[in-house]
N, C-alpha and C positions, 0 to 999 in steps of 0.2 A: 759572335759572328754577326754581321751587317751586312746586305746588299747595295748596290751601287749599279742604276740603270742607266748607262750612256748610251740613248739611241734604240740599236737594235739588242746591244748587247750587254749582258748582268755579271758581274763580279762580286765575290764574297772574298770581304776582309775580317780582321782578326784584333789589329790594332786603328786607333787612331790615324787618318790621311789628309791630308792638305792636298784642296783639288788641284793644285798646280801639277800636284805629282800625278796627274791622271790628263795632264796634255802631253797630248803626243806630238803638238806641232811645234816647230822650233822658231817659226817665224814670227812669232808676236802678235797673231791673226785671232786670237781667244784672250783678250784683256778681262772679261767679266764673266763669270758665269750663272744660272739660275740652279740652285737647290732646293728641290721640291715648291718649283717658283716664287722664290724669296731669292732678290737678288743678294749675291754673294763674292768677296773677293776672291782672288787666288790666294791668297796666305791663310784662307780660312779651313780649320782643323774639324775636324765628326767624326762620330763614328756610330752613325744609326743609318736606318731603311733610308735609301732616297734616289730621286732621280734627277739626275746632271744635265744640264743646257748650256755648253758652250757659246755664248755669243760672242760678236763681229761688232764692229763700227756700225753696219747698217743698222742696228739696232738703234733709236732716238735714245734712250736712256744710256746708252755704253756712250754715246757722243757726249751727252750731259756730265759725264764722268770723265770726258777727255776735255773737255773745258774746262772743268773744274780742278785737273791735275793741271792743265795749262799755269792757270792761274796762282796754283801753289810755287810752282818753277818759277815764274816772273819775279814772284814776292821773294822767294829765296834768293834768285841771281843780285836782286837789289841788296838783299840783305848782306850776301856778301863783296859785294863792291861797295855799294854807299849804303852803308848801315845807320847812317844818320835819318836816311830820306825816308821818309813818310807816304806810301804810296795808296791811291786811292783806287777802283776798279768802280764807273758807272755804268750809263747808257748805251744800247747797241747801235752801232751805228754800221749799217750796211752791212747788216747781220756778222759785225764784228765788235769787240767787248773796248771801250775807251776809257785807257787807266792813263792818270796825272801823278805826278808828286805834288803833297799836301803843299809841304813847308820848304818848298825852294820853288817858288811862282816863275823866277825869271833863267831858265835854264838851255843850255842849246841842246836842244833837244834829238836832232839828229847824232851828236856827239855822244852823248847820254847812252840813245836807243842802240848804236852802233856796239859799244862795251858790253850792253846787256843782252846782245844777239850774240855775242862773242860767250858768252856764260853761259848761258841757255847752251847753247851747241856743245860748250863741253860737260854739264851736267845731263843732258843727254847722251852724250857719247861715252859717257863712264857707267852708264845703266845703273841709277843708282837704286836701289830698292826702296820703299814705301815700310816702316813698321808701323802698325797700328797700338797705339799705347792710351789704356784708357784712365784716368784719372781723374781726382776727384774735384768739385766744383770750388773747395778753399783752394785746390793745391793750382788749378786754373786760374782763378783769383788773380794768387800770388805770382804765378807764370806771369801771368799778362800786364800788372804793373811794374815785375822788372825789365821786363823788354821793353816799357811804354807802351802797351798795346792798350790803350784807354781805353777806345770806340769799343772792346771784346767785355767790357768789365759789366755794363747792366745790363746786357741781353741775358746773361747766364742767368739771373735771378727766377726770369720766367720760364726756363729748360725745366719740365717737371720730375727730370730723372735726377736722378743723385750722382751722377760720372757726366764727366764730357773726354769723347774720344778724339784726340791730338794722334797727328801722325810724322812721325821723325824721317829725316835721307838727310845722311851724312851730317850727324847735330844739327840739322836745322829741326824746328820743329813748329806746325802751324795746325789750322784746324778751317777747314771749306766749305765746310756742311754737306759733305759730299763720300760717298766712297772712292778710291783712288785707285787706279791703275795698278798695276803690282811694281812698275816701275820707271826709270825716267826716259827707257831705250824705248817707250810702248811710243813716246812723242813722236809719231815718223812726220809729222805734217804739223806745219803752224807760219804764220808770218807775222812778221810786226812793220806798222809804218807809222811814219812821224804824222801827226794830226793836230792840229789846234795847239793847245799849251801841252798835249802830253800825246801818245800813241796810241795806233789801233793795237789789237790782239787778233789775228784774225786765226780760225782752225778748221777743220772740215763740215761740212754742214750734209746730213741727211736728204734734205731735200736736193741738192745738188750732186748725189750720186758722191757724196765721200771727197768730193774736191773742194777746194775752197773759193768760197765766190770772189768774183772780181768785185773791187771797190767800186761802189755807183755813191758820191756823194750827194747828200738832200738836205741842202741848205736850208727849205726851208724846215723841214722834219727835226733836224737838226737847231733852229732856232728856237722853235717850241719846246725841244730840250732843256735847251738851256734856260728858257723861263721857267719850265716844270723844277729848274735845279734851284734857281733862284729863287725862286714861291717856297722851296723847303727850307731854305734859307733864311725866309722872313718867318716863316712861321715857328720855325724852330724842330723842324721834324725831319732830320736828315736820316736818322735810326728809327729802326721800332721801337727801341729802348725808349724813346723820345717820344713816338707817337705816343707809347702805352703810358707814360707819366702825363700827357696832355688828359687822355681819356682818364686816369684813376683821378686828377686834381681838377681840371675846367672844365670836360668834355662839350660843356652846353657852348661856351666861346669858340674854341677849337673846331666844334664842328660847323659852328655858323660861320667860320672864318672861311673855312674851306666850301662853302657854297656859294657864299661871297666873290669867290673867286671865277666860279661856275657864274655869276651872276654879270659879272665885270667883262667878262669874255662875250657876254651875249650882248652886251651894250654897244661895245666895240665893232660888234658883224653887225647889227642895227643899226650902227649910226652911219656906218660905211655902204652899206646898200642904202640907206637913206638919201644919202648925198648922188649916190649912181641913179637914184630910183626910175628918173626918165629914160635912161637906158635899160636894168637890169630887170628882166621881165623873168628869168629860169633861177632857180638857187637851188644847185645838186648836193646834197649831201650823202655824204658814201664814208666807209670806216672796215676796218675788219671786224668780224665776230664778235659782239656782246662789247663793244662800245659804245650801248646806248643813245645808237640814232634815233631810234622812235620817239624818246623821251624829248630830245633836242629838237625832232622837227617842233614838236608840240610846243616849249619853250618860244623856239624862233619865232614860230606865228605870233605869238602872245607880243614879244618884243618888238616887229612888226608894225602890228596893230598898237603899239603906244606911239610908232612915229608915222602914223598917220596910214600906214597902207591896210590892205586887207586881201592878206595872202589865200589861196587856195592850195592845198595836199593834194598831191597825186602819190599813191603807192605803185611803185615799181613792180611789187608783187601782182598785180592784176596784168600785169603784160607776160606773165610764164607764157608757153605754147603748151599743147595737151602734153601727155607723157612721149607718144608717139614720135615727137619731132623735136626733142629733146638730144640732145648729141650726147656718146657715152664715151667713159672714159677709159685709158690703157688697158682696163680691167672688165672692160666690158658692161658696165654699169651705168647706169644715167648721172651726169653728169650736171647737178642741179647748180654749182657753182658757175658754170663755163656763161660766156655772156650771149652764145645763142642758143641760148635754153628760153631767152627773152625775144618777143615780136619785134624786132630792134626796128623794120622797117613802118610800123602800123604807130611805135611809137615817135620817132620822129615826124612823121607827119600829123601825129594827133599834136602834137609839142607845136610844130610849124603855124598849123593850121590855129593856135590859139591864143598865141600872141601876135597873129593877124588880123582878129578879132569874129573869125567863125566858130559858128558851134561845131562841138564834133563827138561822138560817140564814145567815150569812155568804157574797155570789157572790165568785166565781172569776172575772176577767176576764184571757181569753188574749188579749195583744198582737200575738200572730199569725195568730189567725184575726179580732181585733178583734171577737170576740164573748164574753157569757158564758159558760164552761165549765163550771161548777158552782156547789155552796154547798160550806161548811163550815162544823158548830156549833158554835156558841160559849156558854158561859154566864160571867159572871164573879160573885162574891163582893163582899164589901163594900167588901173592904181591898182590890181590884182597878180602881182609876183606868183608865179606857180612856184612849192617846195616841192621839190620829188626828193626820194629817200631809198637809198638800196645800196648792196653793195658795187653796183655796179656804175652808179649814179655820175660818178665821174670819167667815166669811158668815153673818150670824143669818138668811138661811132655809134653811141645813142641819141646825140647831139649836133651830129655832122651836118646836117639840113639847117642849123641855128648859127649864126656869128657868134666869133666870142664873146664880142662887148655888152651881150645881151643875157649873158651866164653868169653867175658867182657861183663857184665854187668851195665846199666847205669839207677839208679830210676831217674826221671824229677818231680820236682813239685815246685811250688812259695813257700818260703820260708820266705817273705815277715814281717821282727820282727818291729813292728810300736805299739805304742797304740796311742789312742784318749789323755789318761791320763796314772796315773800310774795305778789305779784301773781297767781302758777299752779299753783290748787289741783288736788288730785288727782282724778277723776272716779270717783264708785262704780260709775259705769255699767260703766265702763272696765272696773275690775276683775271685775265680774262678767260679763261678757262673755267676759273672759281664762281666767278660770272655765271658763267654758262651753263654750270653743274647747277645752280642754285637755283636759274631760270628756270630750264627745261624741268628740273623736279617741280618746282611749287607750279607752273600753267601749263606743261602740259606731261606732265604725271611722267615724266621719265627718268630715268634709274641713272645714279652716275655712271655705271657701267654700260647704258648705250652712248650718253655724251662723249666719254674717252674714246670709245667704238668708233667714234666719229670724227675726233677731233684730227687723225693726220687729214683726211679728206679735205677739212676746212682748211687745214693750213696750207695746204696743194692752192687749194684756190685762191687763197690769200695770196700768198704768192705770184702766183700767176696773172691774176685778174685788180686786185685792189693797191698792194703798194707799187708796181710801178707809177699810178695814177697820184700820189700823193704829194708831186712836187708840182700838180697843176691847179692844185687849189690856192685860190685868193687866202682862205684862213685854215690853219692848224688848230683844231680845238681840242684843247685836254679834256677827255671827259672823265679824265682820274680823281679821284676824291683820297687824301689822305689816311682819313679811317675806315675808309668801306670793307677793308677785311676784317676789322673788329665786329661789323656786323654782318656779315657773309659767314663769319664761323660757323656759328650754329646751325648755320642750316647745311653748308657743307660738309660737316663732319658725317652728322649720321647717313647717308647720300653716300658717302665715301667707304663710309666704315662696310656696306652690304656688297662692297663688292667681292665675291667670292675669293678666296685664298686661292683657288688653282685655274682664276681667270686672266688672258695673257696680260689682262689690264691693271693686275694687283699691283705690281713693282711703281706703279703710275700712279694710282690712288695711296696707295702707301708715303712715295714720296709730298705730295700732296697734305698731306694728315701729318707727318713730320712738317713739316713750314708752317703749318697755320697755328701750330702748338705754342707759337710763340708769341700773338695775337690775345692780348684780354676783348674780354666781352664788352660788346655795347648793345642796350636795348632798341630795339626798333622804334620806340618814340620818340627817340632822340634826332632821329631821320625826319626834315620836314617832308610833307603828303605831295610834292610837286621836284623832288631832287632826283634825279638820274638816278640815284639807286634805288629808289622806288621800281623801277624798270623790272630789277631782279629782286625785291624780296618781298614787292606788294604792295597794297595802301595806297595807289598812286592819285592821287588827284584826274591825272588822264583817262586812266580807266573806268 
């Protein structure tokens, strides 16, 4: 005999059950569930003590699974119409997923996406079921060079387990790196539109309350893509598969190569404010979470300073307001992302006031007593460009009092174009999260499990307050480094690993610890003392 806790109420079984058999609702409204919170499918059989969590959509991780079953459905519709084509899944673009055909470059693509919206609709209308089939890594192997599936063949080397789990609907059969839906009718939502040489994917989004956002293109967000896509191109790291042969055989080149690149990009905003310099007296830089602005203001001065100017730093952070006058959020909470959490009007006039050529009183805010402690004045000179840096940095009512001609603006964020396969690209989010965990551990002693704790809040604000602002910057900087998860690992893992079994953040950290497993080790020497990832693992030349 076993118990089974759903909610309020306990049942005793006898035999083996599949949690499916234990929904009562007939609408499709429970695609995933938690057991004893370890996320779990419907098709999954027990028969020990536990207790059952029904989850929704609103759940971030059950949308990550409906993505992820998206994306199986696209590849299958192809496969069965043009079983020849080769398709690819990159970059999000307008928080939607943009996949191409490899090896038919010049296609009409409207015509194409029309047939496969045609397919899509009726393999979701036929409800096909999901089996999960696990298999062994020769017999994968062998799978994946008779279908051609090349790009699948040396990721598995580095999968530490001995099985890789494939899941079949209707003899198709692929692998997502994802748990799947129970089946194809769960797809109630999704759209596709023609894009560039190949289509959006578009599906519901959490943060938009379950509906799916409207398209906002960002040309220029969108250009820096495709140089991030082209940079893996030249270097030869389109897979991890690829990175992790770079690190095991050259890593010392490899990774100069990619700093280099870090390096070329700075030259490029140097030499362009160079040429503005009689004009450009502000250069805001803003980025989302753990994109390593502090690092690049530091940078930027430095390059700067070779073409002649002598920049001044302002932190954004010394203009917060005390706690008191702080605005709260839905939830009643302060609200440290929102951008009048900041003296917006004490900073425009300090701004105003200093490229007028007055002095002006610069506040002091202490993080410990979370109040102003002081000023300090400032005056600067001609040849004196102020860098401000925050994530608010790019907001034109921080700046409203200022002309534009007298701003450059700089978005910051990893860029990072990788997939696992052609089907499972790499998540930015991911990595800046991994970032973020690695940060907050090593300087200021925090537990992955408050970072997770945190992270929708950030992405509220992200949201909200930073990428609208990203199509108003003079320059898109990738601050992605190709192998910065090889050396993130280590220090993410164990970080990860303490996050408690029955904390709601486990499913999160778990997934987490799954992805990086795929990642060889790089030592931290190999990192020079002045590189953006310095930022999160230490040794920085800046500090």
């Amino acid at each position: 005999m076993f118990t089974i806790k759903i909610g309020d109420q306990q049942k005793e079984f006898e035999d083996k059950i599949r949690i499916k058999d234990l929904v009562t609702d007939d609408k499709k409204n429970y695609p995933i569930a938690k057991v004893n919170n370890r996320l779990r499918e419907l098709s999954y059989r027990f028969s020990y003590d536990a207790s059952i969590e029904f989850l929704t959509l609103d759940n971030p991780e059950v949308i990550r699974i409906y993505e992820a079953t998206l994306r199986y459905v696209v590849a299958m519709a192809f496969k069965r119409i043009y079983p020849d084509y080769k398709i690819k899944f990159k970059y999000s673009v307008s928080r939607s997923v943009f996949c191409y055909v490899i090896n038919k470059p010049k296609l009409n693509i409207p015509k194409v996406l029309n047939n496969i919206r045609r397919e899509i609709s009726t393999i979701v209308d036929q409800d096909l079921p999901f089996q999960r089939k696990k298999v062994s890594k020769k017999y994968a192997i062998k799978f994946y060079k008779t279908h051609n599936y090349n790009d699948r063949i040396d990721i598995i080397k580095y999968r530490p387990e001995k099985n890789v789990h494939f899941y079949v609907c209707d003899g198709y059969m692929n692998y997502v790196y994802s748990y799947m839906l129970p089946s194809t009718g769960y797809l109630k939502k999704y759209k596709f539109l023609p894009y560039d040489v190949g289509f959006l994917m578009q599906y519901p989004r959490a943060e938009t309350e379950l509906s799916i956002p409207n398209f906002k293109d960002a040309p220029k967000y969108i250009a820096a893509l495709r140089e991030a896509s082209n940079w893996a191109d030249i270097v030869q790291a389109n897979y991890v598969s690829d990175l992790n042969k770079h690190i095991m055989e050259n890593k010392v080149d490899f990774i100069h190569m990619c700093e280099s690149k870090h390096n070329r990009m700075l030259v490029e905003i140097g030499d362009e404010i160079k040429e503005r310099s009689e004009d450009i007296r502000l250069i805001a830089i803003a980025g989302p979470s753990s994109s390593g602005k502090t690092t690049f203001s530091h940078r930027l001065r430095i390059e700067l300073m070779t073409c002649g100017l002598n920049p001044v730093t302002i932190s954004l952070d010394n203009y917060y307001l005390s706690r008191d006058k702080v605005p709260k959020d839905e939830d009643g909470n302060l609200d440290l992302e929102h951008v009048e959490s900041l003296d917006i009007e004490l900073f425009n006039q300090n701004m105003l006031d200093l490229i007028n050529g007055k002095e002006v009183n610069i506040p002091i805010f202490d993080f410990q007593t979370k109040e102003r402690s002081g000023y300090t004045p400032l005056k600067v000179d001609n040849d004196e460009p102020i860098i401000i840096e925050g994530i608010h940095a790019l907001n034109d009512r921080l700046t409203a009092s200022i002309h534009q001609n007298k701003s450059y603006k700089i978005f910051i964020s990893p860029q990072l174009q990788m997939n696992l396969d052609n089907h499972n690209p790499i998540s930015l989010t991911n990595m800046r999260l991994i970032r973020r965990i690695v940060r907050d551990k090593r300087f200021r002693n925090a537990s992955a499990l408050r970072t997770l704790s945190m992270w929708e809040s950030v992405r509220r604000g992200e949201f909200r307050w930073i990428y609208p602002t990203q199509e108003h910057a003079d320059y898109v900087y990738n601050s992605g480094l190709q192998y910065e998860l090889c050396v993130l690992k280590k220090y993410a893992l164990p970080t990860l690993k303490e996050v408690p079994n029955d904390s709601e953040y486990y499913v999160m950290a778990n997934r987490l610890l799954k992805f990086l497993k795929y990642y060889v080790d790089v030592e931290d020497r190999y990192t020079p003392n002045n590189s953006l990832l310095r930022e999160f693992i230490g040794g920085s030349c800046f500090r």
